[in-house]
C-alpha positions as a LaTeX table, in Angstrom:
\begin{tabular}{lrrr}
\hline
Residue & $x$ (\AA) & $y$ (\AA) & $z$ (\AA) \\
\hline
Unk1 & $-7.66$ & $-14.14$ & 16.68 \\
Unk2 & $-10.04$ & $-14.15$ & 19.49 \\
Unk3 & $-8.91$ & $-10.71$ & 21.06 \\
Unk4 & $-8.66$ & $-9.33$ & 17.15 \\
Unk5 & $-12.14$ & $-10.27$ & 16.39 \\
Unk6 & $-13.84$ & $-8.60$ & 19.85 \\
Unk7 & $-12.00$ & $-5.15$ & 19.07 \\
Unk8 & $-13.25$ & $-5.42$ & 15.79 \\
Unk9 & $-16.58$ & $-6.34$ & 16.84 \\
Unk10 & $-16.87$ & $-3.79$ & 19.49 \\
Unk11 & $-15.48$ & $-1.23$ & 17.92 \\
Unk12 & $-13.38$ & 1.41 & 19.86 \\
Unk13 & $-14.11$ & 2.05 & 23.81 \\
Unk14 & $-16.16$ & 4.49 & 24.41 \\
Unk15 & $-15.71$ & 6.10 & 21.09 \\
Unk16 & $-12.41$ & 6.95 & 21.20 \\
Unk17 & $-10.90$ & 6.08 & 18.02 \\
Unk18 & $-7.27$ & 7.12 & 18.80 \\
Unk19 & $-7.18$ & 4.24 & 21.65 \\
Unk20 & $-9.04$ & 1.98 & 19.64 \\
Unk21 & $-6.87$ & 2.30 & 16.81 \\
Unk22 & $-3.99$ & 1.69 & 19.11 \\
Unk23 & $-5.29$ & $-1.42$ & 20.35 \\
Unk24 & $-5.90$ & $-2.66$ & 17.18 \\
Unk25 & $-2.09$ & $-1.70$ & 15.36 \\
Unk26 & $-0.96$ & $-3.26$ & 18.85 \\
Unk27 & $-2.40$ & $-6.58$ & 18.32 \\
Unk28 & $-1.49$ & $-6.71$ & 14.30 \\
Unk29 & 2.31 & $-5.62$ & 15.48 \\
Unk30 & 2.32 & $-8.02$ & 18.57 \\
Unk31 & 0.28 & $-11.01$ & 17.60 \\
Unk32 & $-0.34$ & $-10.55$ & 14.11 \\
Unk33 & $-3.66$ & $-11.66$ & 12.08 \\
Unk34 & $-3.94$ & $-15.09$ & 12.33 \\
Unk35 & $-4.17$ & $-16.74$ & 9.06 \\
Unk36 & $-4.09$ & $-20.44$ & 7.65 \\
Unk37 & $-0.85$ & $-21.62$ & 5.44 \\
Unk38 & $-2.52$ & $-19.79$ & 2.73 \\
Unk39 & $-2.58$ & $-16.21$ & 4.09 \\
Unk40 & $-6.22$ & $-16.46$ & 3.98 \\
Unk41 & $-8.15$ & $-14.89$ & 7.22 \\
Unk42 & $-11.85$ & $-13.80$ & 7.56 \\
Unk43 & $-10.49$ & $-11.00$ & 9.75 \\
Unk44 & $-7.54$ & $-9.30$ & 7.66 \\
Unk45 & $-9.75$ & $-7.51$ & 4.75 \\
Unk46 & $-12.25$ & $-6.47$ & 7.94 \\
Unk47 & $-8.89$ & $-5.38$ & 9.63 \\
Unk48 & $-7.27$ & $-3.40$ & 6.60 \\
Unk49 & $-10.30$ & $-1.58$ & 5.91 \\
Unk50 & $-10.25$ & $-0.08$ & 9.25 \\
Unk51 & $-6.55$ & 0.38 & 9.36 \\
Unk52 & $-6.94$ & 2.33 & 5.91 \\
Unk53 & $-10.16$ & 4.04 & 7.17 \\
Unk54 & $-11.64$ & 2.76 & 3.95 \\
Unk55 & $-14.88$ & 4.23 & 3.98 \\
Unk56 & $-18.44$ & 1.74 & 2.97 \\
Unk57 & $-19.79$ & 1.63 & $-0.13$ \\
Unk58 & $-22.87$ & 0.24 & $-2.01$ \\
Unk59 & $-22.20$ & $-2.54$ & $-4.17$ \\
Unk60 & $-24.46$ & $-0.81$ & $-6.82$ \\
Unk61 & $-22.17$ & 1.95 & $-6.83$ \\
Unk62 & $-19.35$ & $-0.59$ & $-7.75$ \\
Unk63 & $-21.12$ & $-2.21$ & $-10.41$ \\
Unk64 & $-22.10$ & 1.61 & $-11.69$ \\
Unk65 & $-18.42$ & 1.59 & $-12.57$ \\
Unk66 & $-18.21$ & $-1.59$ & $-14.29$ \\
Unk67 & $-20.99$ & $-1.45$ & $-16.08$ \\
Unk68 & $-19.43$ & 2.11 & $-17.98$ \\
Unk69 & $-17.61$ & $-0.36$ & $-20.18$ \\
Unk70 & $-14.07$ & $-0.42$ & $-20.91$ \\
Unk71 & $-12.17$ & 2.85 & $-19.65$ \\
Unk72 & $-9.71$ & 4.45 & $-21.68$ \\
Unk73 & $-7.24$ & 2.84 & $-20.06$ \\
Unk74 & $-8.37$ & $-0.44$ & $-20.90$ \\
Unk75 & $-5.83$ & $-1.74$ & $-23.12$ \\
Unk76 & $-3.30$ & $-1.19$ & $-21.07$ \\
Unk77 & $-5.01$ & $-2.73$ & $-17.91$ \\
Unk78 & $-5.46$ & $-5.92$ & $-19.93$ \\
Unk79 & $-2.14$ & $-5.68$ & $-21.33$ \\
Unk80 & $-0.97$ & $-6.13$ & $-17.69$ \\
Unk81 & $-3.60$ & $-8.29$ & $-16.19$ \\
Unk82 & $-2.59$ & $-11.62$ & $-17.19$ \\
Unk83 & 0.41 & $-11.52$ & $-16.33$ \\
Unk84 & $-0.23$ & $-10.21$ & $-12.24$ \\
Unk85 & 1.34 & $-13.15$ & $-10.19$ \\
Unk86 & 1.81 & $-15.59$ & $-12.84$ \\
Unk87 & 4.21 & $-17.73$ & $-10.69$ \\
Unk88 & 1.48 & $-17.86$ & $-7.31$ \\
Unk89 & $-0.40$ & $-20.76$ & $-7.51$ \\
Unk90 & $-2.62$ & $-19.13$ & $-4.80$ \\
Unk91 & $-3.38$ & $-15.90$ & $-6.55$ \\
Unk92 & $-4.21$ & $-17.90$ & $-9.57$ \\
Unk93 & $-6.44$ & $-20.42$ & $-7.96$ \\
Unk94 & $-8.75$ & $-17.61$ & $-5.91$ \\
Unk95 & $-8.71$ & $-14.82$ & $-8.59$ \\
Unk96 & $-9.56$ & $-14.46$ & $-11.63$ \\
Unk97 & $-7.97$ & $-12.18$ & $-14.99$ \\
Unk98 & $-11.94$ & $-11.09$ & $-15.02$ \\
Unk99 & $-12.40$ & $-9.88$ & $-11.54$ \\
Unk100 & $-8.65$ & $-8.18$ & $-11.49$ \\
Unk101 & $-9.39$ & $-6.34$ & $-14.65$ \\
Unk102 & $-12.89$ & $-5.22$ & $-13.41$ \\
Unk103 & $-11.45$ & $-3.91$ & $-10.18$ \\
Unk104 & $-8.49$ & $-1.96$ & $-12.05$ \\
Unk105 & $-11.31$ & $-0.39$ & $-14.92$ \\
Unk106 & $-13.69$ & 0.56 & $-12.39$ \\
Unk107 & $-10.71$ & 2.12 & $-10.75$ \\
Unk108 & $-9.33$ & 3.66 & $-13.83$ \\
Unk109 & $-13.30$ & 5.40 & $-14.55$ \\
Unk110 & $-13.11$ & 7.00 & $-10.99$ \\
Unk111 & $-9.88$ & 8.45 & $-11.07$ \\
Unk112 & $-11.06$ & 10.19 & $-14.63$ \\
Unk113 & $-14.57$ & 11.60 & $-13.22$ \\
Unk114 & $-12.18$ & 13.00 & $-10.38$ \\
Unk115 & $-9.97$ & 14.49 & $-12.65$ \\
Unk116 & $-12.70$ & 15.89 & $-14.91$ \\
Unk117 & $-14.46$ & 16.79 & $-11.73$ \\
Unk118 & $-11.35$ & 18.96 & $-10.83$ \\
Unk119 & $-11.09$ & 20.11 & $-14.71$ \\
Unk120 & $-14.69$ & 21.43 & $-14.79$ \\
Unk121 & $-15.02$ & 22.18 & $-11.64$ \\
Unk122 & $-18.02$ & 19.98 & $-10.84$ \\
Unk123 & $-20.34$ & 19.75 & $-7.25$ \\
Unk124 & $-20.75$ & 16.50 & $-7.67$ \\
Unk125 & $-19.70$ & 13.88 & $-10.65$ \\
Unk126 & $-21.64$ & 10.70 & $-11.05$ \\
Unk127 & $-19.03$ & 7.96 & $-8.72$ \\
Unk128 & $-17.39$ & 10.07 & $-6.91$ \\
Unk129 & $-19.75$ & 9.45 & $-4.11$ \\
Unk130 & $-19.79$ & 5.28 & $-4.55$ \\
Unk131 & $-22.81$ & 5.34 & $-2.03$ \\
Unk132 & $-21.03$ & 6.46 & 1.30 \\
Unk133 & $-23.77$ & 6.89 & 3.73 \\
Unk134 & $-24.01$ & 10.83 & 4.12 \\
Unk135 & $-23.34$ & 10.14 & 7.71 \\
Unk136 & $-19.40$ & 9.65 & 6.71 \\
Unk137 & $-17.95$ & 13.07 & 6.44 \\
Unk138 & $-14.15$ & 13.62 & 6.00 \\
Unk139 & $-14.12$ & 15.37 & 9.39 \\
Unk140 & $-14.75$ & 12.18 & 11.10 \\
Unk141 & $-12.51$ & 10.07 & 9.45 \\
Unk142 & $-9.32$ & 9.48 & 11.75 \\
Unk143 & $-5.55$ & 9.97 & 10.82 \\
Unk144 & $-4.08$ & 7.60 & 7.72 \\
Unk145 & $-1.57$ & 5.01 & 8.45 \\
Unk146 & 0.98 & 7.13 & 6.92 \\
Unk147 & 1.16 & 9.84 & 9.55 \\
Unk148 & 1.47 & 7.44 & 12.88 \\
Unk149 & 5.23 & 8.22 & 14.06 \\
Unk150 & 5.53 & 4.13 & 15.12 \\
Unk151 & 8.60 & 5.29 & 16.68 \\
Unk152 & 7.06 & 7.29 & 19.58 \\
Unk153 & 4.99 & 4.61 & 21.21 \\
Unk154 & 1.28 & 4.96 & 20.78 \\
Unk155 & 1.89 & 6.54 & 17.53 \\
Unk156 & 2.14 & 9.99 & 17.27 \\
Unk157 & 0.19 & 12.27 & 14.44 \\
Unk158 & 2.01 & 14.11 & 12.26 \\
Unk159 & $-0.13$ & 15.72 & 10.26 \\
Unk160 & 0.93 & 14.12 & 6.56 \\
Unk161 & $-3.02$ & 13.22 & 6.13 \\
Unk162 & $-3.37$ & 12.13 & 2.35 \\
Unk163 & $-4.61$ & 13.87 & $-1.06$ \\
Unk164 & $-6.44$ & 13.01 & $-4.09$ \\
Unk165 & $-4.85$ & 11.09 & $-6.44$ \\
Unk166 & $-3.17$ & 13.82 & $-9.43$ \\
Unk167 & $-3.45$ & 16.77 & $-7.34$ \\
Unk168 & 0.00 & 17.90 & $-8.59$ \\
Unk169 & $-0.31$ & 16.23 & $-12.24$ \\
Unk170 & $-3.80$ & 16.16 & $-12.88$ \\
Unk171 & $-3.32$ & 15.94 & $-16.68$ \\
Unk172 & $-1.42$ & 12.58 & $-16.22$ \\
Unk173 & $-4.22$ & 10.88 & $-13.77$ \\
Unk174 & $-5.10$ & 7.69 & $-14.38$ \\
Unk175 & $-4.00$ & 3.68 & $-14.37$ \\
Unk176 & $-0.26$ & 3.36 & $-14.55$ \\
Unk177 & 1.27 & 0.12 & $-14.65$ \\
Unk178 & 2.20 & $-1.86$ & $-11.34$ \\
Unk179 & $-1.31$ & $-1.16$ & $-10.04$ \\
Unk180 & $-2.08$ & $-4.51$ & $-11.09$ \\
Unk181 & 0.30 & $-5.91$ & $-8.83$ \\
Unk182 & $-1.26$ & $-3.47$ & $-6.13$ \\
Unk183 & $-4.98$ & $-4.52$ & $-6.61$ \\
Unk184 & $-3.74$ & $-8.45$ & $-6.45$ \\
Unk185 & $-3.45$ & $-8.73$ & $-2.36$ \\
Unk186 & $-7.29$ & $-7.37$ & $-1.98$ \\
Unk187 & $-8.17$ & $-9.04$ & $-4.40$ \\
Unk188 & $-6.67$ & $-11.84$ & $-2.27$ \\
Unk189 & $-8.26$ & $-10.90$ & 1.27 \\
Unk190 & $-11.46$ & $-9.44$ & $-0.17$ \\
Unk191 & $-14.87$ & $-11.16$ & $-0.41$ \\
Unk192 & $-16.08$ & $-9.28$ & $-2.87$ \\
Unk193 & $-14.54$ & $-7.06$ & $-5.44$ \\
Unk194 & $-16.62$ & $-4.25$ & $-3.99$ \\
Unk195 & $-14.38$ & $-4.60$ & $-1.10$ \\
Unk196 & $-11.27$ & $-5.12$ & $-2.98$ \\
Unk197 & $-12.22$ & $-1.80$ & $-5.18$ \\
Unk198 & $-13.11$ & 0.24 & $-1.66$ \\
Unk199 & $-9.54$ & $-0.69$ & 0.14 \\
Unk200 & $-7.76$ & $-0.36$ & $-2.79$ \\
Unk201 & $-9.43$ & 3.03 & $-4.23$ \\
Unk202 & $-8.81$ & 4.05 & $-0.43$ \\
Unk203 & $-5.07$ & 2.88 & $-0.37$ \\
Unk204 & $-3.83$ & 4.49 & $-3.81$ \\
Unk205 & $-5.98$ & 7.77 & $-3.18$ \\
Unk206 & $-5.10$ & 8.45 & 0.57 \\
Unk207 & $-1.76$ & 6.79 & 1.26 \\
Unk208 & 0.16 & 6.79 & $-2.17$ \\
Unk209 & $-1.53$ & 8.84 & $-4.75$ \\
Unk210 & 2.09 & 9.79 & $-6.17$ \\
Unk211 & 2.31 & 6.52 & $-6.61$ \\
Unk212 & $-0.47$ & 6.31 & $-9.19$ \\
Unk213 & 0.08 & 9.74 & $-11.40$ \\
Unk214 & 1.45 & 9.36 & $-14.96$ \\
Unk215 & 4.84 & 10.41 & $-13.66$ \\
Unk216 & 5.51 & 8.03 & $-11.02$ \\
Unk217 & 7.39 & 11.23 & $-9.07$ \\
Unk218 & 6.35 & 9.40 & $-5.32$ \\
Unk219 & 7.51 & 6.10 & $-6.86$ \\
Unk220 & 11.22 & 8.01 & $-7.89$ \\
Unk221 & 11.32 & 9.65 & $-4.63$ \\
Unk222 & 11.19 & 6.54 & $-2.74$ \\
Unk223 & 13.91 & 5.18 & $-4.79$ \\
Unk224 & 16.32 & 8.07 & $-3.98$ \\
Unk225 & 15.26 & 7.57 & $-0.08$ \\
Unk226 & 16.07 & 3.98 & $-0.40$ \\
Unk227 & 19.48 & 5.07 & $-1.33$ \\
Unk228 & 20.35 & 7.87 & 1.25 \\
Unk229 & 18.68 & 5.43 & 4.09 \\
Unk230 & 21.01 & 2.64 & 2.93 \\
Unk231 & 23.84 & 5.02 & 3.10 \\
Unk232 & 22.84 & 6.23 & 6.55 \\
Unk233 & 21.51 & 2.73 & 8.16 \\
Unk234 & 24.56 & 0.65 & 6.26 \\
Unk235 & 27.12 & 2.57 & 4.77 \\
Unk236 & 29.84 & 0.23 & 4.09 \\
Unk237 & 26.81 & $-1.61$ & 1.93 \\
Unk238 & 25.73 & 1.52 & 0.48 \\
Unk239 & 29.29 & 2.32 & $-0.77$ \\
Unk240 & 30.32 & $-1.10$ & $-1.87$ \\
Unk241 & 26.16 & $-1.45$ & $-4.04$ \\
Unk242 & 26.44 & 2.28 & $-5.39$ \\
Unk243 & 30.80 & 1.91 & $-6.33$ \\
Unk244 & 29.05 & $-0.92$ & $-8.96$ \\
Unk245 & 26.30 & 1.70 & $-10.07$ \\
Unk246 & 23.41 & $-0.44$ & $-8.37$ \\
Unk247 & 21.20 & 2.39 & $-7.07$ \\
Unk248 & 17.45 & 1.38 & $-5.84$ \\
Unk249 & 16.27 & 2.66 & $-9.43$ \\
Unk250 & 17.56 & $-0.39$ & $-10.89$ \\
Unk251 & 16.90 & $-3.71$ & $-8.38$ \\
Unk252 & 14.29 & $-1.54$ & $-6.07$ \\
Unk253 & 11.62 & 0.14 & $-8.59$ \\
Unk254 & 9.17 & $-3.00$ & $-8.40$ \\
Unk255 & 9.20 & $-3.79$ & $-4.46$ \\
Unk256 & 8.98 & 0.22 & $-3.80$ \\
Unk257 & 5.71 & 0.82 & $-6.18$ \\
Unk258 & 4.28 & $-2.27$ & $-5.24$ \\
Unk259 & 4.76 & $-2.20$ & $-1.47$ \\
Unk260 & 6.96 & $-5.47$ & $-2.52$ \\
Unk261 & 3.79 & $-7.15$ & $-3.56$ \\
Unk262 & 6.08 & $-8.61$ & $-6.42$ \\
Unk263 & 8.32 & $-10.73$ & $-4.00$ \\
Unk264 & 6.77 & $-13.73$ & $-3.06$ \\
Unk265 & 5.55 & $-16.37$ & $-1.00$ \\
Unk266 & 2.08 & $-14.09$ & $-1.15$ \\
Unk267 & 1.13 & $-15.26$ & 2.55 \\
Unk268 & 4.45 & $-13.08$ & 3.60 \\
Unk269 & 3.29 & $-10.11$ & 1.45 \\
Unk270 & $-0.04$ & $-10.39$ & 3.59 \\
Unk271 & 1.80 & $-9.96$ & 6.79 \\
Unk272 & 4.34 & $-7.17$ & 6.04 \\
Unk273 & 1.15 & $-5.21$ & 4.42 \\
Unk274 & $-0.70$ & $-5.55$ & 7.76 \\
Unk275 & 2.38 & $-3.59$ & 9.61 \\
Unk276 & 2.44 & $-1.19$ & 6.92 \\
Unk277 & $-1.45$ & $-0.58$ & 7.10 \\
Unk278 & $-0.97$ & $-0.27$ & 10.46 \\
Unk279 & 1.83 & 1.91 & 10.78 \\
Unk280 & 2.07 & 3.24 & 7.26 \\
Unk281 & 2.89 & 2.46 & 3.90 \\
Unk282 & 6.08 & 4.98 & 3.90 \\
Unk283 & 7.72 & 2.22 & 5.96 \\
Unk284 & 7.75 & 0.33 & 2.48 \\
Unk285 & 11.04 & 1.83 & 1.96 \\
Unk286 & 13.04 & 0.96 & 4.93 \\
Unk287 & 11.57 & $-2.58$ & 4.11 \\
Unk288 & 13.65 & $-2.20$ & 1.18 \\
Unk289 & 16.62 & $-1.47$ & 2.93 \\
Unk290 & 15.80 & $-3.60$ & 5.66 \\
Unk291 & 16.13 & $-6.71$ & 2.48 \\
Unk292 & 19.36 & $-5.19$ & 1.25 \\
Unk293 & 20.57 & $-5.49$ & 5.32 \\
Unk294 & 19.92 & $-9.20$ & 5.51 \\
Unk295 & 21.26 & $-9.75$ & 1.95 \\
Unk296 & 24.46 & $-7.83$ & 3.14 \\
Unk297 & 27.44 & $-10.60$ & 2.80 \\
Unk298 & 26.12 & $-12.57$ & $-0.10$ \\
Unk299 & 25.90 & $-8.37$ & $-1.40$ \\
Unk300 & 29.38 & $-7.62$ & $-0.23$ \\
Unk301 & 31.04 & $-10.77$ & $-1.79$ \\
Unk302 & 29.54 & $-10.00$ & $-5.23$ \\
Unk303 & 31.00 & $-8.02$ & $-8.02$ \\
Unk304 & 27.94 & $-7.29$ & $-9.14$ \\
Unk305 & 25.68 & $-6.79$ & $-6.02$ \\
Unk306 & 22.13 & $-6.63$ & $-7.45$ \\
Unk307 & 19.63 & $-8.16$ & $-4.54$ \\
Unk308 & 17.36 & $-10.63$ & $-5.18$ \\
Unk309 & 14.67 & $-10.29$ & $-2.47$ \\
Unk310 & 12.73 & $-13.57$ & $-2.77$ \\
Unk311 & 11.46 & $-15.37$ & $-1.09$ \\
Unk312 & 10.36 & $-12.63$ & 1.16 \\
Unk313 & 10.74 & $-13.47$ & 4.95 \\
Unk314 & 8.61 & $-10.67$ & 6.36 \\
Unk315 & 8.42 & $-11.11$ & 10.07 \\
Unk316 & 12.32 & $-10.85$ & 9.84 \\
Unk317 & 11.70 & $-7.19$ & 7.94 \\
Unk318 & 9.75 & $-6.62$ & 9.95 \\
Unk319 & 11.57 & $-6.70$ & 13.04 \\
Unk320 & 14.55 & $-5.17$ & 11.27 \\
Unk321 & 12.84 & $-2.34$ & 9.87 \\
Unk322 & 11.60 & $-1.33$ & 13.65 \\
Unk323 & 15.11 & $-1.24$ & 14.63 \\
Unk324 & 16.00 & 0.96 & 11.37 \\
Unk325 & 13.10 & 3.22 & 12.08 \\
Unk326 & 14.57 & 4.14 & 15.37 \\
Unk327 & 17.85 & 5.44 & 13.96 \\
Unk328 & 16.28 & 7.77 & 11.03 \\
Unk329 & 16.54 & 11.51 & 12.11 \\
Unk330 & 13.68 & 13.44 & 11.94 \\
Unk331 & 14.22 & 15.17 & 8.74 \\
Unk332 & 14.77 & 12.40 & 6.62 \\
Unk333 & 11.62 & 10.29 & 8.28 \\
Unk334 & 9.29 & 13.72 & 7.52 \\
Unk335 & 10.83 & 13.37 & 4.00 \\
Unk336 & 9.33 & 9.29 & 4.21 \\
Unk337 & 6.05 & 10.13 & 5.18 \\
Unk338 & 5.26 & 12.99 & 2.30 \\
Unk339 & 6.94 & 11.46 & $-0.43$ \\
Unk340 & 4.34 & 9.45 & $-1.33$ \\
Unk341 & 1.98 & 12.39 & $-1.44$ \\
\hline
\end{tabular}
């Protein structure tokens, strides 16, 4: 915690983000954040932010948003609200229905005024900006989680920076369902819902805005990668889950859209999010796999092998998926780090 908080504090040496950010994915791999039984620490919202080079913003820009009423998507955001977590005692004790479906409108108006900002071709629409300090400019803002190589030691760049959410589907932008179930970890960390909405905006517009469109087509891409790296990392598995017809569309669709934020104990989402912050959120998928691995004989034995992933154990997928990383050829691992885009 100690050695986590002065990095923080400091900043990077002399400047140098690339080393700094190395130090810091070093300690959150080696270490991890330290945490009471709860998965609460003061550092790990502090920690994600940077990780997800989540830019500031004014609090008055956040409660801009929420005070433009209900979104169009409203109905459906409530629709899904109450039931986010039902079965955590934890998530239900620190956050509220309110504060999730705040969070999730404010996001909903934002992701409109970009799409109408696209539409109409607008300078500048009324929250795109959220109060960033003008002296944040996209130039300065250092490489996403999603393109650090984690298998070539200090992580390697390769160039899969992120895009605005609905680039390829703009008529289709908007809240989908499952970002409930996204929003619920910041919501979590976060001390305020202004920094809940800033990592989260930040997460679903950088790392995973295929995630987020109307179509879902990052979400189904995933799925078919879960199946091609099960076939490559375990094929005796692979053959013996797809001879039943149980492809990753069918037990996988949740824990790949939601970064398995649906599997509890929530502590052990907290920690397998803080690798993937780190070292990207494509790695979601091989956590998939990686829960399919240890599930392998009670999946083997069964006539009908459909996993059931809970409770999640994460430093053990963890460690796993670092050994599956290693063995993914280059092609297939480019395919993991854009698919999301």
């Amino acid at each position: 915690m100690a050695e986590l908080d002065l990095v923080l504090r400091r900043g990077p040496p002399h400047g140098d983000i690339t080393t700094g950010l190395d130090e810091l994915r070093s300690i959150v791999l080696q270490d991890g954040i330290s945490a009471n039984s709860d998965g609460m620490s003061e550092l790990r919202i502090y920690t994600w932010l940077v990780l997800l080079n989540a830019p500031p913003i004014q609090t008055d820009a956040y409660l801009d948003l929420v005070r433009q009423g209900a979104s169009p998507a409203y109905a459906k955001i409530r629709n899904d609200t109450f039931r986010t977590l039902t079965t955590d005692p934890l998530f239900r004790r620190r956050v509220t229905e309110n504060s999730l479906t705040r969070v999730l409108n404010a996001i909903a108006w934002k992701l409109q005024d970009a799409h109408e900002a696209r539409v109409n071709g607008w300078m500048s629409p009324p929250t795109l900006g959220l109060g960033v300090p003008k002296s944040v400019d996209d130039s300065e803002m250092w490489p996403s989680p999603a393109s650090v190589n984690i298998r070539h030691g200090r992580g390697s760049v390769t160039g899969t920076d992120g895009s605005e959410a609905g680039d390829s589907n703009a008529n289709n932008v908007g809240y989908v369902q499952g970002m409930n179930v996204m929003a619920a970890p910041f919501l979590y960390v976060a001390r305020s819902e202004a920094e809940a909405f800033a990592g989260f905006d930040r997460f679903i517009t950088a790392e995973c805005p295929g995630y987020v469109r109307g179509s879902m087509e990052g979400v189904h891409k995933g799925l078919t990668l879960v199946d091609r790296l099960l076939e490559l990392l375990d094929p005796e598995l692979a053959h013996h889950m797809l001879g039943k017809g149980m492809k990753a569309e069918i037990y996988a669709f949740a824990s790949v859209l939601t970064m398995c934020a649906c599997t509890p104990p929530l502590p052990d989402v907290l920690i397998l999010w803080d690798f993937l912050f780190a070292y990207g959120s494509h790695l979601n998928l091989l956590c998939v796999v990686a829960q399919c691995i240890l599930l392998r004989d009670q999946l083997l034995g069964s006539p009908s092998p459909k996993p059931n992933f809970g409770p999640l154990k994460a430093k053990l997928v963890i460690d796993l998926t670092l050994e599956l990383a290693a063995k993914v050829p280059d092609g297939i691992y480019r395919e993991m780090l854009t698919h999301a885009k």
